[in-house]
C-alpha positions as CSV (number, residue, x, y, z in Angstrom):
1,X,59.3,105.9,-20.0
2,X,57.1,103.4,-21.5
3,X,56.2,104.1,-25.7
4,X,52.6,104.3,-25.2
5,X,53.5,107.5,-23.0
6,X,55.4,108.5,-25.7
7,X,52.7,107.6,-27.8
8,X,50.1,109.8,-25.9
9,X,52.2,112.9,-26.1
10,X,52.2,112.6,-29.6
11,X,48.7,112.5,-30.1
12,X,47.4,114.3,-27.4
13,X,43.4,112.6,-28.1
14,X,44.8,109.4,-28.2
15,X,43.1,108.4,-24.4
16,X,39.8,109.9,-26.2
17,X,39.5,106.9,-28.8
18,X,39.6,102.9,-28.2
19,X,43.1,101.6,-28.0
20,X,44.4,101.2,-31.7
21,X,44.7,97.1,-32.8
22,X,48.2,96.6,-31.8
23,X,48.1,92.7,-31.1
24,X,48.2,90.1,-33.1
25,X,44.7,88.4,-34.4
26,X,45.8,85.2,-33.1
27,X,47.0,86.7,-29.8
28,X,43.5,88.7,-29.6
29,X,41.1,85.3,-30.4
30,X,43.3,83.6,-27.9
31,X,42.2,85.9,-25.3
32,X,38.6,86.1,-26.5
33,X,38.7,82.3,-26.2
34,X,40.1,82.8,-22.0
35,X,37.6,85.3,-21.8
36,X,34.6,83.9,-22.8
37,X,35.7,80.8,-20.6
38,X,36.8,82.8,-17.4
39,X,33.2,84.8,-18.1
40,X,31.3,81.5,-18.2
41,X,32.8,81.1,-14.4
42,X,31.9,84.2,-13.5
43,X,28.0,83.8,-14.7
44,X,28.1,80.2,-12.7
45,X,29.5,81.0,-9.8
46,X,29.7,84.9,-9.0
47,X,33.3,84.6,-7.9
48,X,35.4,87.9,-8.0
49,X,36.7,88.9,-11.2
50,X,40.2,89.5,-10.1
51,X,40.1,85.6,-8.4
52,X,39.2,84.2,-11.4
53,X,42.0,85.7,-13.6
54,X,44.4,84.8,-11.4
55,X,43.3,81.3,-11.5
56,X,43.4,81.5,-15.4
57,X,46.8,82.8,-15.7
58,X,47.8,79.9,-13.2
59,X,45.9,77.0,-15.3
60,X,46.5,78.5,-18.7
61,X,49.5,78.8,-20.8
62,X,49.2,82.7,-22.1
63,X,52.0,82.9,-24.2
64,X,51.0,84.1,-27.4
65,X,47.6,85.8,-26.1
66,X,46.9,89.2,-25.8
67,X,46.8,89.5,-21.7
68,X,45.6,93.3,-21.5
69,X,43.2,92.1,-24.4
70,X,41.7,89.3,-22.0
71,X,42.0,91.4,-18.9
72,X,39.5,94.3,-20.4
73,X,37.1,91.9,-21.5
74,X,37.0,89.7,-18.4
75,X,36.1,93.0,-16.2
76,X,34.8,95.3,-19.0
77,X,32.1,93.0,-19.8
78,X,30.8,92.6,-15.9
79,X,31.1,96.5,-15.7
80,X,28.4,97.3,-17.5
81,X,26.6,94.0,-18.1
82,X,23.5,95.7,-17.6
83,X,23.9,97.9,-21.0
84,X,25.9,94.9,-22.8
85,X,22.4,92.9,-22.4
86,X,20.3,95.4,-23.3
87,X,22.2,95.5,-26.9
88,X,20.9,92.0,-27.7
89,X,18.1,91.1,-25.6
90,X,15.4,92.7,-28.4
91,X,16.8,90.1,-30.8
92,X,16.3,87.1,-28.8
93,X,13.4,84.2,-29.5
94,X,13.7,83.7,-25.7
95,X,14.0,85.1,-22.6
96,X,17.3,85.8,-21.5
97,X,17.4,83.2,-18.6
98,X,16.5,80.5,-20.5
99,X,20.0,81.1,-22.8
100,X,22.4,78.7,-22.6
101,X,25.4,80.4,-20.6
102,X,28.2,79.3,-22.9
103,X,26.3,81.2,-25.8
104,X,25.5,84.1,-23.2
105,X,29.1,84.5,-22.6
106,X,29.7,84.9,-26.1
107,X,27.0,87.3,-27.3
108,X,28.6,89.6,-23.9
109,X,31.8,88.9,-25.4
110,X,30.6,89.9,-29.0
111,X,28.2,92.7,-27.8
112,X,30.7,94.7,-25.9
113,X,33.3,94.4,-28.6
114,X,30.5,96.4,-30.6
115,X,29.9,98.7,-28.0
116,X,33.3,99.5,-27.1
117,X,35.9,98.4,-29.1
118,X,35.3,100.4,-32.3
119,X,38.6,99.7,-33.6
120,X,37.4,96.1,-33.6
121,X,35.7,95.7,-37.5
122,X,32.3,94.4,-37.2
123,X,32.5,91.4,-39.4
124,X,35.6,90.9,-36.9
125,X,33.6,90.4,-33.8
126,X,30.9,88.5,-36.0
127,X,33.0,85.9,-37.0
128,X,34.8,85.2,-34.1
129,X,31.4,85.1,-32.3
130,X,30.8,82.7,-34.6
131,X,34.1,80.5,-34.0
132,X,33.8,80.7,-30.1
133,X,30.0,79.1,-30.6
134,X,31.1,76.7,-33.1
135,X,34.0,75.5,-30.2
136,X,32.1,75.7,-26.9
137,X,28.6,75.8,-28.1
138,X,26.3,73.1,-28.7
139,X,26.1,71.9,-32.3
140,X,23.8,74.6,-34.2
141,X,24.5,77.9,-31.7
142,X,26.7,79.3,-33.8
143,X,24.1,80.2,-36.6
144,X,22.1,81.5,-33.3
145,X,24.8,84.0,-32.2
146,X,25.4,85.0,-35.9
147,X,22.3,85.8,-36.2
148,X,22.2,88.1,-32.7
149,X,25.4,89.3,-33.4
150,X,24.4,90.4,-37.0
151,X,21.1,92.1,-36.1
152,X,22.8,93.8,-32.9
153,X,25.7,95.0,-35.4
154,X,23.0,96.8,-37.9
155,X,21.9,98.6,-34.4
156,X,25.1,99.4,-32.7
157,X,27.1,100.2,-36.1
158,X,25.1,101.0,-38.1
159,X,27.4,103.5,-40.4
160,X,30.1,101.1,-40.5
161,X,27.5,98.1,-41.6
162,X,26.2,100.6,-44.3
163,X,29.7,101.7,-45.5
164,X,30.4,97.9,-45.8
165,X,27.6,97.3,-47.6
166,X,27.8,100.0,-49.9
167,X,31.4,99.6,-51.1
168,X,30.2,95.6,-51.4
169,X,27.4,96.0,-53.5
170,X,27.8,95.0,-57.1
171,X,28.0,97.6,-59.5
172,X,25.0,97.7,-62.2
């Protein structure tokens, strides 16, 4: 018996909230990093989901990346795409279709983290928005998807932005 069965008997709620961090940070980026790149693929050429991770755990080296990590964001993200994009779209200075898709792969990324992954801090998924830009993006997108990711963050977490804010503000 595996310990996240364990685990589940123990906390019988445990399948009702988002899987507790357990990774490594530098196991979770490295995943982002496949993901975003594997979902770039998938927004070029509409090839299946489950053929394109295949080819990415055949081209890639994955030690030290979090594979279950990559594996829900690679399909989580096309799953509900629809409700992903609606999360950011209000925020844009353009329509979507004229994004570039490196940066659209990244807000996705970034965007469903928000949505879903609540034990993902925001200022997490910010920043590494901001990294992934700053590596595949042209030269000045990542001030673009900080700025999406911020004002979609306010939206989609908004007591978590608040409670940041508050316990951050300087005392008078």
């Amino acid at each position: 018996m595996s310990n996240d069965s364990e685990q589940d008997k123990a906390t019988p709620n445990a399948k009702l909230k988002s899987k507790p961090m357990s990774a490594k940070p530098a196991a979770r980026k490295k995943a982002r990093r496949f993901a975003v790149q594997a979902l770039y693929q998938w927004q070029m050429t509409g090839a299946n989901l489950t053929d394109i991770e295949a080819q990415f755990h055949a081209e890639n080296d994955f030690k030290k990346t979090d594979t279950e990590y990559f594996h829900m964001l690679l399909h989580g993200v096309p799953s509900c795409v629809n409700d992903v994009d609606g999360s950011f779209e209000k925020y844009l200075d353009r329509d979507k279709k004229d994004l570039d898709q490196v940066e659209l792969a990244i807000l996705r990324v970034g965007i469903y983290e928000l949505l879903k992954r609540l034990d993902v801090p925001y200022r997490v998924v910010i920043n590494e928005g901001i990294e992934l830009a700053k590596t595949f993006g042209a030269t000045e997108s990542h001030k673009y998807v900080n700025g999406i990711l911020d004002k979609a963050s306010q939206a989609i977490r908004m007591v978590e932005v608040r409670a940041h804010r508050e316990k951050n503000k300087p005392k008078t």
